[in-house]
mmCIF file of the N, C-alpha and C atoms, coordinates in Angstrom:
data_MODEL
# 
_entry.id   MODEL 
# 
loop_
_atom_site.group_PDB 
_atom_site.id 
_atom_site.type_symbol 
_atom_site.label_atom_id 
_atom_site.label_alt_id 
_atom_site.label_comp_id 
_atom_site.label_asym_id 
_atom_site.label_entity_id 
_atom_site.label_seq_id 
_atom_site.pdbx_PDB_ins_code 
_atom_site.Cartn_x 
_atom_site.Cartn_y 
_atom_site.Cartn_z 
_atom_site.occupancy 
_atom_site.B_iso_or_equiv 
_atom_site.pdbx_formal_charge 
_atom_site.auth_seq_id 
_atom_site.auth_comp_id 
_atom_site.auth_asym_id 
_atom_site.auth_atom_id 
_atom_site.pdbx_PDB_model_num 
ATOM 1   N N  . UNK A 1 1  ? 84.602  68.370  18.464 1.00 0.00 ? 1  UNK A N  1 
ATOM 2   C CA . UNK A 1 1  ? 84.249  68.410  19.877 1.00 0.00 ? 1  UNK A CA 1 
ATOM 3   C C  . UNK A 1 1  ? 85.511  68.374  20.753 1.00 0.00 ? 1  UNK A C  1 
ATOM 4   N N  . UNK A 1 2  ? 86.310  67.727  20.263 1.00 0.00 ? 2  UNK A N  1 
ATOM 5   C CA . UNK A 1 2  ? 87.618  67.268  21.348 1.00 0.00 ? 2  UNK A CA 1 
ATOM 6   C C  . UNK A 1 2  ? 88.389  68.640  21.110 1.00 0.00 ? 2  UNK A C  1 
ATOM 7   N N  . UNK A 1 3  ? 88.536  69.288  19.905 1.00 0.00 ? 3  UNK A N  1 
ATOM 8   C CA . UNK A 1 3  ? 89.476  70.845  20.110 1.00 0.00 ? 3  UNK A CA 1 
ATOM 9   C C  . UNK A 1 3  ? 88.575  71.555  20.482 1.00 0.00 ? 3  UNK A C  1 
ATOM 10  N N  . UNK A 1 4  ? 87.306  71.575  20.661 1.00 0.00 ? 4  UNK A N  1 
ATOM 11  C CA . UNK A 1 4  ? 85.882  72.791  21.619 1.00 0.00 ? 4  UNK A CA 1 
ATOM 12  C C  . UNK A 1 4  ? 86.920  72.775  23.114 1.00 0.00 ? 4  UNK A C  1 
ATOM 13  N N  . UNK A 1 5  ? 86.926  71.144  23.506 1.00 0.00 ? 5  UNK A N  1 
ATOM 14  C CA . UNK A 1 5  ? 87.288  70.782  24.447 1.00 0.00 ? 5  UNK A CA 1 
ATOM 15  C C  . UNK A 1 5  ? 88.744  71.070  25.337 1.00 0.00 ? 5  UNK A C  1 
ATOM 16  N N  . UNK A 1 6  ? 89.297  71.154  24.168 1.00 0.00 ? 6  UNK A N  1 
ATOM 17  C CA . UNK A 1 6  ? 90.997  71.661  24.426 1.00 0.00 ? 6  UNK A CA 1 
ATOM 18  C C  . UNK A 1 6  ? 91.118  72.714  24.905 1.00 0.00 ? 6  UNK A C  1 
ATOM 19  N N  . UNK A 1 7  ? 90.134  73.694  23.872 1.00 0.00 ? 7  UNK A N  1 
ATOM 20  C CA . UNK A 1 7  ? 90.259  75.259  23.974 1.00 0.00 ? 7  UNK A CA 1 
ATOM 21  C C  . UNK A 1 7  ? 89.714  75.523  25.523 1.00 0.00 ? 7  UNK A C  1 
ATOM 22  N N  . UNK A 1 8  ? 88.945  74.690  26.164 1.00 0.00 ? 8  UNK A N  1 
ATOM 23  C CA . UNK A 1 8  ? 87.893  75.114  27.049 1.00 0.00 ? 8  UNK A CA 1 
ATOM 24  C C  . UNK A 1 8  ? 89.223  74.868  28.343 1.00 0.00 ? 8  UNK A C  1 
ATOM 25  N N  . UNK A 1 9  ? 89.575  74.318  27.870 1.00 0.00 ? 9  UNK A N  1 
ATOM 26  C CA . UNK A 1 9  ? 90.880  73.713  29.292 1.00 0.00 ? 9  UNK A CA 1 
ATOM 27  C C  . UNK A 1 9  ? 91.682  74.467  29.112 1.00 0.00 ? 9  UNK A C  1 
ATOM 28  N N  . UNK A 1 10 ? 92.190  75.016  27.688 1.00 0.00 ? 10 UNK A N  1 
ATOM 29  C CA . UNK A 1 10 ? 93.402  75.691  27.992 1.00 0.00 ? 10 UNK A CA 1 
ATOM 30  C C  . UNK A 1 10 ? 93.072  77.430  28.497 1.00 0.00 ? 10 UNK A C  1 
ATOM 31  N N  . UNK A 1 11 ? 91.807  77.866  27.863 1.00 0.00 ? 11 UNK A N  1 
ATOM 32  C CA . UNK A 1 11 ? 91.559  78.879  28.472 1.00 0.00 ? 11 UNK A CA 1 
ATOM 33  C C  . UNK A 1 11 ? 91.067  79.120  30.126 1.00 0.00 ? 11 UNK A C  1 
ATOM 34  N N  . UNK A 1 12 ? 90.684  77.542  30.691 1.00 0.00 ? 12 UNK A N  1 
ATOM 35  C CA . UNK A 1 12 ? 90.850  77.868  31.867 1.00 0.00 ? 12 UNK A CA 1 
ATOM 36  C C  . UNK A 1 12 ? 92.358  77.666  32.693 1.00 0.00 ? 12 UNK A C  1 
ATOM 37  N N  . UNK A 1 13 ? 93.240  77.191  31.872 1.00 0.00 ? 13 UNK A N  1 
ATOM 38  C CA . UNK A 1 13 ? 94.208  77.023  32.787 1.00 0.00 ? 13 UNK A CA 1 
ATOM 39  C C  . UNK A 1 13 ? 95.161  77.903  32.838 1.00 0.00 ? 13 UNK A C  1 
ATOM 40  N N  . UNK A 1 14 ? 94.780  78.821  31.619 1.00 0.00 ? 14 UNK A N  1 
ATOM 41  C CA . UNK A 1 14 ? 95.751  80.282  31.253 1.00 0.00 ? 14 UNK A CA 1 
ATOM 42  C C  . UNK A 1 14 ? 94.773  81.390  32.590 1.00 0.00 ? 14 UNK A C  1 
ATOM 43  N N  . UNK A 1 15 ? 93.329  81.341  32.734 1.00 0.00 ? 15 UNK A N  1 
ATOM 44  C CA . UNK A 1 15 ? 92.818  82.033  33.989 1.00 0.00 ? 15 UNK A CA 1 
ATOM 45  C C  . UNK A 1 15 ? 93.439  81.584  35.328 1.00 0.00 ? 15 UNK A C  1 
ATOM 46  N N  . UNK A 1 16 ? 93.843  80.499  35.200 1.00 0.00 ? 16 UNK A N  1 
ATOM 47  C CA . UNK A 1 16 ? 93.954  80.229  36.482 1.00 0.00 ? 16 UNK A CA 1 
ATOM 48  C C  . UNK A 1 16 ? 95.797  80.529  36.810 1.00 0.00 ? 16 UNK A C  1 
ATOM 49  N N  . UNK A 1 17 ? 96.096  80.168  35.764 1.00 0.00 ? 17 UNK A N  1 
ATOM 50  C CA . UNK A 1 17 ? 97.760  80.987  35.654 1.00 0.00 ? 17 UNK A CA 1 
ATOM 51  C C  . UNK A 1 17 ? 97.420  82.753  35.933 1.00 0.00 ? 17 UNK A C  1 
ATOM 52  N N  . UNK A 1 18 ? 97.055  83.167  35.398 1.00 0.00 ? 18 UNK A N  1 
ATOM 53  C CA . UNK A 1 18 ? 96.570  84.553  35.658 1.00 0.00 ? 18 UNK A CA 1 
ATOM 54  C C  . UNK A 1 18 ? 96.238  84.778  37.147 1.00 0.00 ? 18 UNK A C  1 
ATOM 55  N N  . UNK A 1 19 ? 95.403  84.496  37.730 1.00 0.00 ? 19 UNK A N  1 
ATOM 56  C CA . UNK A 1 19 ? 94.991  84.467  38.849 1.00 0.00 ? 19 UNK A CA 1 
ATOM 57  C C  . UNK A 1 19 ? 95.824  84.256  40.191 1.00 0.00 ? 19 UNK A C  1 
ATOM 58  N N  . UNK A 1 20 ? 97.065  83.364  39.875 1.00 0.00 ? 20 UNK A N  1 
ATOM 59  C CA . UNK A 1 20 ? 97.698  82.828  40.364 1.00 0.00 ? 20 UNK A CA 1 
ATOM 60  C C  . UNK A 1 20 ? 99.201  83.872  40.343 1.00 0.00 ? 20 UNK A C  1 
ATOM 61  N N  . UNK A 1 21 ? 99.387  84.503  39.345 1.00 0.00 ? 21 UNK A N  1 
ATOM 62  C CA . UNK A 1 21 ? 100.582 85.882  39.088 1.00 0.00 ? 21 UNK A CA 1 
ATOM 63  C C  . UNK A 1 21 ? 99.803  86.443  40.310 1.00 0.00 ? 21 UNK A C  1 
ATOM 64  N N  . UNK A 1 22 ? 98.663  86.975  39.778 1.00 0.00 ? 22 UNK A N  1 
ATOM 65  C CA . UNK A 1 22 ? 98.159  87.891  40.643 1.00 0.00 ? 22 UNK A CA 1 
ATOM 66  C C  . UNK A 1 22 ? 98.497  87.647  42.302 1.00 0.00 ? 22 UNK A C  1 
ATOM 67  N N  . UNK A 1 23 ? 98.093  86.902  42.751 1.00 0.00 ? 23 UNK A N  1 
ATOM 68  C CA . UNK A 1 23 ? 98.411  86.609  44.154 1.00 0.00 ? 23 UNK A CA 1 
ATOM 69  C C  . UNK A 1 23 ? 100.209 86.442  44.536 1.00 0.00 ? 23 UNK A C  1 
ATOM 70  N N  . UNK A 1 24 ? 100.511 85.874  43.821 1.00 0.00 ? 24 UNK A N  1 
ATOM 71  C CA . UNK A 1 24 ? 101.992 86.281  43.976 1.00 0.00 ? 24 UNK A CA 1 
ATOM 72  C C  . UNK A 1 24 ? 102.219 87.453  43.937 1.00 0.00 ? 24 UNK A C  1 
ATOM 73  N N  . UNK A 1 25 ? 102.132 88.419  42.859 1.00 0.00 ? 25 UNK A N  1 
ATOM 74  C CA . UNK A 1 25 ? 102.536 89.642  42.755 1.00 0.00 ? 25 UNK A CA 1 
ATOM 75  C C  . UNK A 1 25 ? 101.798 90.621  44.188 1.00 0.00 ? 25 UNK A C  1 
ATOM 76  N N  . UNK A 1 26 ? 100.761 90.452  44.500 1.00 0.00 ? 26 UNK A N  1 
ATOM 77  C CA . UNK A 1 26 ? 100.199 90.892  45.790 1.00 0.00 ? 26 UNK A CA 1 
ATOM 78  C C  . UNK A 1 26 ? 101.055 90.533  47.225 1.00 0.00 ? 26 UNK A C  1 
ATOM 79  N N  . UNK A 1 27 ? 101.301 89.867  46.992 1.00 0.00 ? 27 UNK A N  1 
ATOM 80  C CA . UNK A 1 27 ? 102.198 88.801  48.594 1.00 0.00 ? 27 UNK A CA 1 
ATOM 81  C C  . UNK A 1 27 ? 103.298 89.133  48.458 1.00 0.00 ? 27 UNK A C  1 
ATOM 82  N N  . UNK A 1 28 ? 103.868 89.082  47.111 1.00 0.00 ? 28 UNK A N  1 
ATOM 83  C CA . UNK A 1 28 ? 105.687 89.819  47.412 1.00 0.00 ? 28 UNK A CA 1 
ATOM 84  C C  . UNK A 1 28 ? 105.309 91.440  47.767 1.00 0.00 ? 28 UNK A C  1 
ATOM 85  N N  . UNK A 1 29 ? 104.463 92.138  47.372 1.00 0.00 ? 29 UNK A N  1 
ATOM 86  C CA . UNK A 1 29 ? 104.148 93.211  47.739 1.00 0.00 ? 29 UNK A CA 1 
ATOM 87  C C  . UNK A 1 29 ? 104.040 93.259  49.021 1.00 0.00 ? 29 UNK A C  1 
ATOM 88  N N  . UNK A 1 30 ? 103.258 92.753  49.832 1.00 0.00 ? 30 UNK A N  1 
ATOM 89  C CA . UNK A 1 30 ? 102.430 92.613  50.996 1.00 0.00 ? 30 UNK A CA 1 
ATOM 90  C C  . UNK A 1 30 ? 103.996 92.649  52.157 1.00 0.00 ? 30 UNK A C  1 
ATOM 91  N N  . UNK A 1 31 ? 105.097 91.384  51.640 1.00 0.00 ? 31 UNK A N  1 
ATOM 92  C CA . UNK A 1 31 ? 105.730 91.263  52.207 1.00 0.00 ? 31 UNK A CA 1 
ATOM 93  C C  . UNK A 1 31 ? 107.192 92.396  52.235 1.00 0.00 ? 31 UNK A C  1 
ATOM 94  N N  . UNK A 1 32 ? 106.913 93.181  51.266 1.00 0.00 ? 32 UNK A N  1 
ATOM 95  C CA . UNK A 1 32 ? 107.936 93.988  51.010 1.00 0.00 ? 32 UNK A CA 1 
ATOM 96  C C  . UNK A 1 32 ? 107.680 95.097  52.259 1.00 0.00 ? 32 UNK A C  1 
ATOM 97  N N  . UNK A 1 33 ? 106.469 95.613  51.710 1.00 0.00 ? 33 UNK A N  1 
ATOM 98  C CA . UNK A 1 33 ? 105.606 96.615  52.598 1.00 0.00 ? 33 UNK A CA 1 
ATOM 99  C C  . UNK A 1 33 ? 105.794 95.993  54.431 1.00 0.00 ? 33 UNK A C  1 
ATOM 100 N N  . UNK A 1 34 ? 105.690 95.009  54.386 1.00 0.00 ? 34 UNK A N  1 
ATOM 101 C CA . UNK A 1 34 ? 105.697 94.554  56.230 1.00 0.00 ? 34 UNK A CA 1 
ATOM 102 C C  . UNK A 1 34 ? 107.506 94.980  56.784 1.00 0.00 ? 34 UNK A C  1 
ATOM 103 N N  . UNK A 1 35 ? 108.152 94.153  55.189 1.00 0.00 ? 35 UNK A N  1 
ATOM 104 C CA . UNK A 1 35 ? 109.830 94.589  55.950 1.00 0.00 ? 35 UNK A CA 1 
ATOM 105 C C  . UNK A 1 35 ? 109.998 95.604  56.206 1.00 0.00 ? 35 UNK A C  1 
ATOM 106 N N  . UNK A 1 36 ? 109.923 96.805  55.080 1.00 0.00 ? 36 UNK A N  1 
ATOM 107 C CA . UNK A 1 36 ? 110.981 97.667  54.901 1.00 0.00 ? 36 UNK A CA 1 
ATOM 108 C C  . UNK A 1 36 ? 109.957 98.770  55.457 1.00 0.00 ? 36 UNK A C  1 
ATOM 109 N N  . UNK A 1 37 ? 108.512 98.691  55.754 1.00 0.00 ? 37 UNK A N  1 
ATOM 110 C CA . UNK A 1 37 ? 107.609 99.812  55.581 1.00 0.00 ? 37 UNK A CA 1 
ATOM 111 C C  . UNK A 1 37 ? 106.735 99.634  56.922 1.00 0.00 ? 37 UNK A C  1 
ATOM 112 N N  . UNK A 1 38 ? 107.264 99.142  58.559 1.00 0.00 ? 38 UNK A N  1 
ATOM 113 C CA . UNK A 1 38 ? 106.333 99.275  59.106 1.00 0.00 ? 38 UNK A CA 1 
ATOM 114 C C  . UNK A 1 38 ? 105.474 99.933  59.455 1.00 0.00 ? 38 UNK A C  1 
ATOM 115 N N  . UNK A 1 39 ? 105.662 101.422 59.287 1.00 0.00 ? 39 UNK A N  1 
ATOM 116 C CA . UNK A 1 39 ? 104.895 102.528 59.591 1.00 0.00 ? 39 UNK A CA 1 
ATOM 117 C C  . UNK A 1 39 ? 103.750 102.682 58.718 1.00 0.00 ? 39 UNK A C  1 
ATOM 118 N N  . UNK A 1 40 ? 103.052 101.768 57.831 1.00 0.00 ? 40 UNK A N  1 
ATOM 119 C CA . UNK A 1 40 ? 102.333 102.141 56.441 1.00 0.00 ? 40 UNK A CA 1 
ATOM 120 C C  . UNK A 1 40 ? 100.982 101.084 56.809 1.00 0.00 ? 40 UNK A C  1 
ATOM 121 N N  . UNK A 1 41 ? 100.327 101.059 57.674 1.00 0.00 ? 41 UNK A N  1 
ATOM 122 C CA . UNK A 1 41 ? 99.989  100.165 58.054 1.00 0.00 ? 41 UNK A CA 1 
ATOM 123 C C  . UNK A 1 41 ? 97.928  100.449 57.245 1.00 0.00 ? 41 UNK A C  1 
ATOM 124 N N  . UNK A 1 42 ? 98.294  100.942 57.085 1.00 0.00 ? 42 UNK A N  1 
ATOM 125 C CA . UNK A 1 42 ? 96.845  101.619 55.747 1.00 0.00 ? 42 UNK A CA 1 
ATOM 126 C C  . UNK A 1 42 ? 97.331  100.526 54.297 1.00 0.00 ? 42 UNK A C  1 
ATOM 127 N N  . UNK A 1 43 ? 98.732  100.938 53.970 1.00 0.00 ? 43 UNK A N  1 
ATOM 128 C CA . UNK A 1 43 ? 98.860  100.062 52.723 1.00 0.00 ? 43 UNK A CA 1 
ATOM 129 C C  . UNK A 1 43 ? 98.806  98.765  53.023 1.00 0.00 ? 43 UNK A C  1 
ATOM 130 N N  . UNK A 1 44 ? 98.986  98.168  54.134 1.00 0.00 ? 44 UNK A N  1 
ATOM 131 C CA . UNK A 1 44 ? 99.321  96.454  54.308 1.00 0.00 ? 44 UNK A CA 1 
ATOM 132 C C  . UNK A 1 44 ? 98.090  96.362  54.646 1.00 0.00 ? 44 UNK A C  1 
ATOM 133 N N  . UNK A 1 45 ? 97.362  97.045  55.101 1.00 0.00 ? 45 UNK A N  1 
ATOM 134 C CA . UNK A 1 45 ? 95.729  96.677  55.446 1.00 0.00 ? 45 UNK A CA 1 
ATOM 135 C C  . UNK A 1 45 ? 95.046  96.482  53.904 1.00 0.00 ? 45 UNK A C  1 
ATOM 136 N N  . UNK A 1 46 ? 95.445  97.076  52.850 1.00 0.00 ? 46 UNK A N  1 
ATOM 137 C CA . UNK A 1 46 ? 94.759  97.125  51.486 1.00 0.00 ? 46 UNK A CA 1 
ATOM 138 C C  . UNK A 1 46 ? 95.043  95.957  50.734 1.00 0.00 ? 46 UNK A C  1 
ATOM 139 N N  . UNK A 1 47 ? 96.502  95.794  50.822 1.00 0.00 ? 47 UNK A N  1 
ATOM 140 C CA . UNK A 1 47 ? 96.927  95.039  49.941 1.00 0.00 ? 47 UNK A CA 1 
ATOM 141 C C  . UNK A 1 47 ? 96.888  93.201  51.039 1.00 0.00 ? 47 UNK A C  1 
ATOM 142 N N  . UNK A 1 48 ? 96.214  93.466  52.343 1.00 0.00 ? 48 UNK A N  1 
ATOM 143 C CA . UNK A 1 48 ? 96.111  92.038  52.777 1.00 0.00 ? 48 UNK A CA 1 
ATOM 144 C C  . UNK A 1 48 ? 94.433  91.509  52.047 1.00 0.00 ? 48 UNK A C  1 
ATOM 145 N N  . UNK A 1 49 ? 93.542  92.765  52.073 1.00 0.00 ? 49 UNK A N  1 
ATOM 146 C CA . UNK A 1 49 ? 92.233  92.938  51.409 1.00 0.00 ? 49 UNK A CA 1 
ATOM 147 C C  . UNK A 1 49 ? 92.816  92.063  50.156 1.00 0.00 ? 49 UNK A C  1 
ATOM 148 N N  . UNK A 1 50 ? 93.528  92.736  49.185 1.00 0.00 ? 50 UNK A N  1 
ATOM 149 C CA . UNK A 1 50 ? 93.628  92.341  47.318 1.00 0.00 ? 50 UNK A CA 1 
ATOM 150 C C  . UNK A 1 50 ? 94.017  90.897  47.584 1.00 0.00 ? 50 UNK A C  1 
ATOM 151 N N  . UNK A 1 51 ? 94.946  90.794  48.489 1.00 0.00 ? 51 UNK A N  1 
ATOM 152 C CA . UNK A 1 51 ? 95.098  89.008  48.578 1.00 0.00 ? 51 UNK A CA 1 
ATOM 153 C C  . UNK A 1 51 ? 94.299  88.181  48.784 1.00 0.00 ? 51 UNK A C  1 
ATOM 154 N N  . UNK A 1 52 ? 93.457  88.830  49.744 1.00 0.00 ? 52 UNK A N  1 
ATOM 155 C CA . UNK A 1 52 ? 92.476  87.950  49.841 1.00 0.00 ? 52 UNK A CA 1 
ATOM 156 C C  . UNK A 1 52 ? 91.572  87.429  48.642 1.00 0.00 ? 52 UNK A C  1 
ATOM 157 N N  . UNK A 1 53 ? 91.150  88.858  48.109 1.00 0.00 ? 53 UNK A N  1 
ATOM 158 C CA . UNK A 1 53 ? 90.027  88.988  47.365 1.00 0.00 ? 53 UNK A CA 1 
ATOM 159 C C  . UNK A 1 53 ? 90.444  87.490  46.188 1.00 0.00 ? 53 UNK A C  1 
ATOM 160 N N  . UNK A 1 54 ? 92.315  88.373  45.703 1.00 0.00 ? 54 UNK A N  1 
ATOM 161 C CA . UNK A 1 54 ? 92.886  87.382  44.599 1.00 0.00 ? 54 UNK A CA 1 
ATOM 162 C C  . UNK A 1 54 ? 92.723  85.892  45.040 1.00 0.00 ? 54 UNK A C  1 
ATOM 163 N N  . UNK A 1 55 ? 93.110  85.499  46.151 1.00 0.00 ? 55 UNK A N  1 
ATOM 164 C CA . UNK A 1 55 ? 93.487  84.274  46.971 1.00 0.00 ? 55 UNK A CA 1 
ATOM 165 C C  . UNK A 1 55 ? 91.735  83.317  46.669 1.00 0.00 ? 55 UNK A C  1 
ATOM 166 N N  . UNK A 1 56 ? 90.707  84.029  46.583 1.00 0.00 ? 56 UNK A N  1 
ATOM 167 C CA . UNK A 1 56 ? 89.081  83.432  46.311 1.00 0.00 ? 56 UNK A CA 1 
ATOM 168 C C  . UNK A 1 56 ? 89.223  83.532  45.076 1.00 0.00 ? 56 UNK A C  1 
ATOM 169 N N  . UNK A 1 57 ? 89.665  84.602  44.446 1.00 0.00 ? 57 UNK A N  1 
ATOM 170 C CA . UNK A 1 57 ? 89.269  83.928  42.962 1.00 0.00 ? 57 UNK A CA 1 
ATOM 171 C C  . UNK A 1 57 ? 90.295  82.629  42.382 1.00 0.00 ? 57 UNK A C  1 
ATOM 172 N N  . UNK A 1 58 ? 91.485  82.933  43.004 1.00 0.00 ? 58 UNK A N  1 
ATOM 173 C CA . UNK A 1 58 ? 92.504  81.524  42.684 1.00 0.00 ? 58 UNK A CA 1 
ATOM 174 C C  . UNK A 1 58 ? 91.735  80.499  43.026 1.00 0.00 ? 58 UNK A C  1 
ATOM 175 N N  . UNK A 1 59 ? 91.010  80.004  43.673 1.00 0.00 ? 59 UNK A N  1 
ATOM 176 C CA . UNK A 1 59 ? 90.654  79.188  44.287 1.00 0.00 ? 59 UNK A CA 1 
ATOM 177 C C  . UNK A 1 59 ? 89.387  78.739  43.536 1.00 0.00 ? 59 UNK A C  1 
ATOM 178 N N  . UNK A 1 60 ? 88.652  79.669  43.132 1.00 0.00 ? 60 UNK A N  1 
ATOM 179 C CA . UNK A 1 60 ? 87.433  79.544  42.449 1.00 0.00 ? 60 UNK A CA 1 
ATOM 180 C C  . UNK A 1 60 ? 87.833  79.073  41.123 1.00 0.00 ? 60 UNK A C  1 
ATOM 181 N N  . UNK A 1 61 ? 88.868  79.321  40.249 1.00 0.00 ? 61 UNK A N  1 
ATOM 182 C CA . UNK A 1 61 ? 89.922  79.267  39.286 1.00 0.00 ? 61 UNK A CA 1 
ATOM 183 C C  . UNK A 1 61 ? 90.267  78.258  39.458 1.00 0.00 ? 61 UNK A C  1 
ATOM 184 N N  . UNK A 1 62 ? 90.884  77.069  40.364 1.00 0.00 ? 62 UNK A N  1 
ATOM 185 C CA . UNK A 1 62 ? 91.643  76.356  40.891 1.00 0.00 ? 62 UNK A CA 1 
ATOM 186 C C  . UNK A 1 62 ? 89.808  74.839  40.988 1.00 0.00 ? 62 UNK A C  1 
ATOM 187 N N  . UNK A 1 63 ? 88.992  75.376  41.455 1.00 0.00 ? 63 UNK A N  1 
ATOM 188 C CA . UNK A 1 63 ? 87.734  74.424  41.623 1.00 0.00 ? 63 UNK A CA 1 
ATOM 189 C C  . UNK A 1 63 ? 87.095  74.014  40.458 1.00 0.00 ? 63 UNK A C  1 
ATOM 190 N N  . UNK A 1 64 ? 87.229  75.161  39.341 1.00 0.00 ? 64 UNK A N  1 
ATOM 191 C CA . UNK A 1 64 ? 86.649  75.349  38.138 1.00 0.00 ? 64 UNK A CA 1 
ATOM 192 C C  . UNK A 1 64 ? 87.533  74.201  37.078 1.00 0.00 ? 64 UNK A C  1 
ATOM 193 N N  . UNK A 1 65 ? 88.799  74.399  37.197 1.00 0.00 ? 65 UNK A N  1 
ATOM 194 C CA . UNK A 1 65 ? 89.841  73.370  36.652 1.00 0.00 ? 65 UNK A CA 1 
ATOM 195 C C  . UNK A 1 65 ? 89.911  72.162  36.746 1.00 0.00 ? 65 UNK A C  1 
ATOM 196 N N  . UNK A 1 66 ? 89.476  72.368  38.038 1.00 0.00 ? 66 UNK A N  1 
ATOM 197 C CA . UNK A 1 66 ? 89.570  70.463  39.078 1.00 0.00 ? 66 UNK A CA 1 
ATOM 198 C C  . UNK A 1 66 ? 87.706  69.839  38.685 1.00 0.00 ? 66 UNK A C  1 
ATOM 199 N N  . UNK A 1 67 ? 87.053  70.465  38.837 1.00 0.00 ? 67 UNK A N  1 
ATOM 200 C CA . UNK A 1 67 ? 86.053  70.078  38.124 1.00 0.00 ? 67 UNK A CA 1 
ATOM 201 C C  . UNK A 1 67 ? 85.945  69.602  36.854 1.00 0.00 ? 67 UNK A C  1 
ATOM 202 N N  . UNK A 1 68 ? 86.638  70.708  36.082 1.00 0.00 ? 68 UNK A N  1 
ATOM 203 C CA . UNK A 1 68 ? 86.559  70.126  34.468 1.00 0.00 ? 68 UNK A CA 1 
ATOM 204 C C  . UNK A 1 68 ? 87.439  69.014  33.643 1.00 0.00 ? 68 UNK A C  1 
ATOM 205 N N  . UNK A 1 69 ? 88.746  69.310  34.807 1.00 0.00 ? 69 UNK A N  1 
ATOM 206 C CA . UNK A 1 69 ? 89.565  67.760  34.945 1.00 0.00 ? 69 UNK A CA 1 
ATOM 207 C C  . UNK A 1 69 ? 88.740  66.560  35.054 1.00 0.00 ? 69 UNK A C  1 
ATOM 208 N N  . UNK A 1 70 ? 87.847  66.623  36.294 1.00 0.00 ? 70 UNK A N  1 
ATOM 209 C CA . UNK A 1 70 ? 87.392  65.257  36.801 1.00 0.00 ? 70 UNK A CA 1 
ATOM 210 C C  . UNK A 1 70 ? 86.343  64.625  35.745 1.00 0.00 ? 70 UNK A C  1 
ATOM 211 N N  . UNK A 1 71 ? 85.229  65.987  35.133 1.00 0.00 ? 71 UNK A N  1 
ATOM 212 C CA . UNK A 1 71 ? 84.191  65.349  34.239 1.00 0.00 ? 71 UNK A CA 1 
ATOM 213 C C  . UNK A 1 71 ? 84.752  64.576  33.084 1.00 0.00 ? 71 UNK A C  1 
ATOM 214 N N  . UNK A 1 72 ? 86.327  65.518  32.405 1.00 0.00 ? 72 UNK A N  1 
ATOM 215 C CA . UNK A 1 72 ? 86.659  64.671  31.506 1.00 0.00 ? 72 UNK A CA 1 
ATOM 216 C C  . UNK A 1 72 ? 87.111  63.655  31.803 1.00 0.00 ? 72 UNK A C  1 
ATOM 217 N N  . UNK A 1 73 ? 88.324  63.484  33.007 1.00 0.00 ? 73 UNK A N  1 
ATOM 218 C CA . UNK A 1 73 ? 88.453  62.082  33.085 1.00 0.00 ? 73 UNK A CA 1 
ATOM 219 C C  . UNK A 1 73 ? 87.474  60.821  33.421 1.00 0.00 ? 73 UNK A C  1 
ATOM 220 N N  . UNK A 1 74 ? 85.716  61.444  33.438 1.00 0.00 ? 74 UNK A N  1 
ATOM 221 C CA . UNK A 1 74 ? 85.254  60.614  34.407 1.00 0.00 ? 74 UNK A CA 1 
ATOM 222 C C  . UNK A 1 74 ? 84.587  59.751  33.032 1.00 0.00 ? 74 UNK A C  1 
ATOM 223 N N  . UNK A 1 75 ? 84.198  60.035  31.652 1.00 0.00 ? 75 UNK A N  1 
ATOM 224 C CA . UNK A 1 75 ? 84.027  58.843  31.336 1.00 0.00 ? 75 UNK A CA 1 
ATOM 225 C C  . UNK A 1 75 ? 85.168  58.361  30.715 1.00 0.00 ? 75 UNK A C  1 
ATOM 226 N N  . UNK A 1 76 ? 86.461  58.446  30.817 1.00 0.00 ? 76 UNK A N  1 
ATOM 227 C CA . UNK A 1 76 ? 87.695  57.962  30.245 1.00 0.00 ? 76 UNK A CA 1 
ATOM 228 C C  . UNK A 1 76 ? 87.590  56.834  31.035 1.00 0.00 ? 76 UNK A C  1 
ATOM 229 N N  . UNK A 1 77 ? 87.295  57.094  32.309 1.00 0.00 ? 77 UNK A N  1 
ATOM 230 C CA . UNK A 1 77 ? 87.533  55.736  33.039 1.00 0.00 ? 77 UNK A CA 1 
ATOM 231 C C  . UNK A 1 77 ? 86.241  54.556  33.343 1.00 0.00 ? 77 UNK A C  1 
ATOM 232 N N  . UNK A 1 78 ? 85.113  54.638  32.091 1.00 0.00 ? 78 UNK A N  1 
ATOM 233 C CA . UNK A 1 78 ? 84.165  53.601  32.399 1.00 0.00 ? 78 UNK A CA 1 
ATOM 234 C C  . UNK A 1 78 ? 84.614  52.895  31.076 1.00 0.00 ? 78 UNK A C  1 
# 
């Protein structure tokens, strides 16, 4: 049960690492495109969309973790 348990954490925390590239890799984009590219204002409109979109699933990724943190720690601590 306790390595079911391992696996279940580490595969969410490798999603949530994932999830988390992603939005970086979108935002250095985002910000490249604003410096060097003001005239492109179609691409910074798309790629503010993908951040977003990424930025909810990080987060959903990020709730999912913190949840499964808390259940395990929660009978560690009775």
């Amino acid at each position: 049960m306790q390595r079911q348990a391992s696996d279940s954490y580490t595969r969410l925390l490798a999603q949530w690492q994932a999830r988390r590239e992603v939005v970086n890799a979108y935002h250095r984009a985002l910000r490249f495109f604003m410096a060097y590219n003001g005239d492109t204002p179609k691409q910074q409109r798309e790629l503010l969309e993908k951040v977003g979109v990424a930025l909810i699933a990080l987060r959903q990724a990020s709730d999912q973790l913190r949840r499964y943190e808390q259940e395990r720690a929660a009978p560690d601590t009775q």
